[in-house]
C-alpha positions in Angstrom: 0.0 0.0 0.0 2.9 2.5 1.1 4.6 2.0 -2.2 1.4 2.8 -4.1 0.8 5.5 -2.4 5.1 7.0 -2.9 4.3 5.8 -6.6 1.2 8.3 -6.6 2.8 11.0 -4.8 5.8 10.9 -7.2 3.3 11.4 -10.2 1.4 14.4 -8.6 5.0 15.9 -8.5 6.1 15.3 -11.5 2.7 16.2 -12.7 2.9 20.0 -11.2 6.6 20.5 -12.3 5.1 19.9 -15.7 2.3 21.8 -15.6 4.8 24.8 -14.7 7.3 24.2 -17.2 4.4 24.7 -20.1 3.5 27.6 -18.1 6.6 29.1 -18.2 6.8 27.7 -22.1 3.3 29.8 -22.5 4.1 32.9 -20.9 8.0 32.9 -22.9 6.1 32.9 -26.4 3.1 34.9 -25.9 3.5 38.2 -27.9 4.4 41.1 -26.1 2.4 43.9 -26.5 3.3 47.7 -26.3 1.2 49.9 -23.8 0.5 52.2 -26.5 -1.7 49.0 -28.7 -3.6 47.5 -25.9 -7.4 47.5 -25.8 -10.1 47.3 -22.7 -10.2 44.0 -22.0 -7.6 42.3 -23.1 -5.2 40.1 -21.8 -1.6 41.0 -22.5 1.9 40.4 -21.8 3.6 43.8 -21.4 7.5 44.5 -20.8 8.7 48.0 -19.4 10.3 49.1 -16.6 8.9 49.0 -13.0 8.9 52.1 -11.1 7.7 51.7 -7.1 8.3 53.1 -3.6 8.4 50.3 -1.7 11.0 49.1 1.8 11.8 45.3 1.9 10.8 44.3 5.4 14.7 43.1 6.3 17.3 45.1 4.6 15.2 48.2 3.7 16.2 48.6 0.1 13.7 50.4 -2.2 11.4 47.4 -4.0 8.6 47.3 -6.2 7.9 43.7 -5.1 9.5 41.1 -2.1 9.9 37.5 -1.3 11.1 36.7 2.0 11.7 33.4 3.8 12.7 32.4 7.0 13.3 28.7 8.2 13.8 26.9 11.2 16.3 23.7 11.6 16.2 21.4 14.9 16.5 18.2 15.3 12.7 17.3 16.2 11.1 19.7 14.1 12.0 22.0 10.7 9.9 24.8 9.9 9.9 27.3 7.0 7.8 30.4 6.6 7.2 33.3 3.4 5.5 35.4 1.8 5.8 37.8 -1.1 4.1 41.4 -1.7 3.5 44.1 -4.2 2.0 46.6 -4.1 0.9 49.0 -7.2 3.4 49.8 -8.8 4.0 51.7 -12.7 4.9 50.0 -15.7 6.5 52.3 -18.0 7.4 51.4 -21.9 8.6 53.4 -23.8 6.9 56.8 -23.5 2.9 55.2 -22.2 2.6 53.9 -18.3 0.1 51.8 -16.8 -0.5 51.2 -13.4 -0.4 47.8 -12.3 -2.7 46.9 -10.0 -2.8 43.6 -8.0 -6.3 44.3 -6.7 -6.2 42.5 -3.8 -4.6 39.4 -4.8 -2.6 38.2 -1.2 -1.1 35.0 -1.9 1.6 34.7 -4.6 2.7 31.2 -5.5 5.5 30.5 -8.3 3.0 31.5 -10.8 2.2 35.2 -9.7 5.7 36.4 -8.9 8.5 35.2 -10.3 12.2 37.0 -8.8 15.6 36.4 -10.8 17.7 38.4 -8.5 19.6 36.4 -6.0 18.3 36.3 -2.4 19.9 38.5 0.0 20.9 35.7 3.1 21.3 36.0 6.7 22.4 32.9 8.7 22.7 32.2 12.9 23.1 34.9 15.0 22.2 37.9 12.0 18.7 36.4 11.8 18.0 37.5 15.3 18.5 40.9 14.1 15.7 41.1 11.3 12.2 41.9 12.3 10.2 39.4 13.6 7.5 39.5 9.8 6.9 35.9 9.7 6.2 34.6 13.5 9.0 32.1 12.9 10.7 32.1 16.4 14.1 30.5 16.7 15.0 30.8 12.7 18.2 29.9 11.4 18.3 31.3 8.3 16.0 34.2 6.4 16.4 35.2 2.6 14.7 38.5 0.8 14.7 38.7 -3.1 13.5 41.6 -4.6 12.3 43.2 -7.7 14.1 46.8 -7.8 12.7 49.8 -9.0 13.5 51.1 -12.3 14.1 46.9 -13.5 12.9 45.2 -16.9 9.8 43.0 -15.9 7.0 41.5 -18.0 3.2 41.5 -16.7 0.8 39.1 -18.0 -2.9 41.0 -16.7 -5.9 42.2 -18.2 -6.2 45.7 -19.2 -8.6 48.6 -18.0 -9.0 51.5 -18.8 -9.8 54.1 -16.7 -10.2 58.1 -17.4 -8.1 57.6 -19.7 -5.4 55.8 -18.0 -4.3 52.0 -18.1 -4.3 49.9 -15.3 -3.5 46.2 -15.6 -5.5 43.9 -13.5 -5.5 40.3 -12.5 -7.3 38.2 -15.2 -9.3 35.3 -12.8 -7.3 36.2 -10.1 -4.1 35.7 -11.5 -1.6 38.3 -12.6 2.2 37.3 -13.9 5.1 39.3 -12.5 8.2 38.3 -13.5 12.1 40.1 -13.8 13.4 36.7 -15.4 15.2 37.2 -18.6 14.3 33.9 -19.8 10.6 34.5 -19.3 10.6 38.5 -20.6 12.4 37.3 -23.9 14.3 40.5 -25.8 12.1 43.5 -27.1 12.0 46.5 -28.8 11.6 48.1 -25.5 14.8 46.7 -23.6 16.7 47.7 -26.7 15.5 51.4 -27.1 
């Protein structure tokens, strides 16, 4: 029975690593679109520059978005603790902005924000020093990656229109962030 049940677990994994690699596949060769062609309604993949006023919660560096972690190693018991956050923030390409707009989404798995920049890590006795964000008593270790104002990112959301002005939404709740090169692909705008 136990071996049945490691065989299905294994599947479900390999299942969901799957799922996100054609996800990431998808999002890499969907058209990007430039601010100034987008219509109400539509959902797009945009690429500009993020521009934010944001503190990460440990080091204090100006951030559009954050992903923090913190994690917990004993001998009885390991425990690990996150969360990521963004706030609006502006997309700018090339002479149009939109705001983008994460209406209230809260929780951020690998498929909302995506971070390229290598975590910022603090081990033993540093840790103690960080503010206490993610009740995690007694961690070992914390990480924060952030997205940086004024960096390349690509935003996969629905666009509305509002007075005038663009705002891009979550499309069914879900909104793509992402400040991987691999994902954003090269455009005009990164070039200009």
């Amino acid at each position: 029975m136990s071996l049945l049940l490691y065989a299905f677990i294994i599947v479900v994994v390999v299942a969901l690593a799957i799922y996100e690699l054609a996800n990431d596949w998808r999002f890499r060769i969907t058209k990007v679109v430039r601010l100034a062609d987008v219509r109400e309604g539509q959902v797009v993949k945009v690429v500009g520059r993020a521009r934010g006023a944001m503190a990460a919660p440990f080091s204090g560096r100006p951030c559009v978005a954050f992903r923090i972690g913190a994690r917990r190693r004993s001998t009885r018991q390991k425990k690990l603790a996150g969360r990521a956050q963004f706030d609006k923030f502006i997309l700018i390409d090339g002479d149009r902005e939109a705001e983008v707009d994460p209406a209230g989404i809260g929780s951020f798995g690998v498929g909302h924000l995506r971070l390229a920049q290598t975590p910022q890590i603090w081990e033993g006795d540093a840790v103690k020093q960080l503010p206490d964000v993610l009740d995690l008593p007694k961690a070992d270790l914390a990480f924060e990656a952030i997205l940086a104002p004024d960096t390349v990112v690509a935003v996969r959301a629905r666009v509305q229109i509002r007075e005038g002005r663009i705002a891009l939404v979550p499309d069914r709740g879900r909104m793509i962030v992402t400040d991987v090169p691999a994902l954003i692909g090269a455009t005009r705008s990164q070039r200009a």
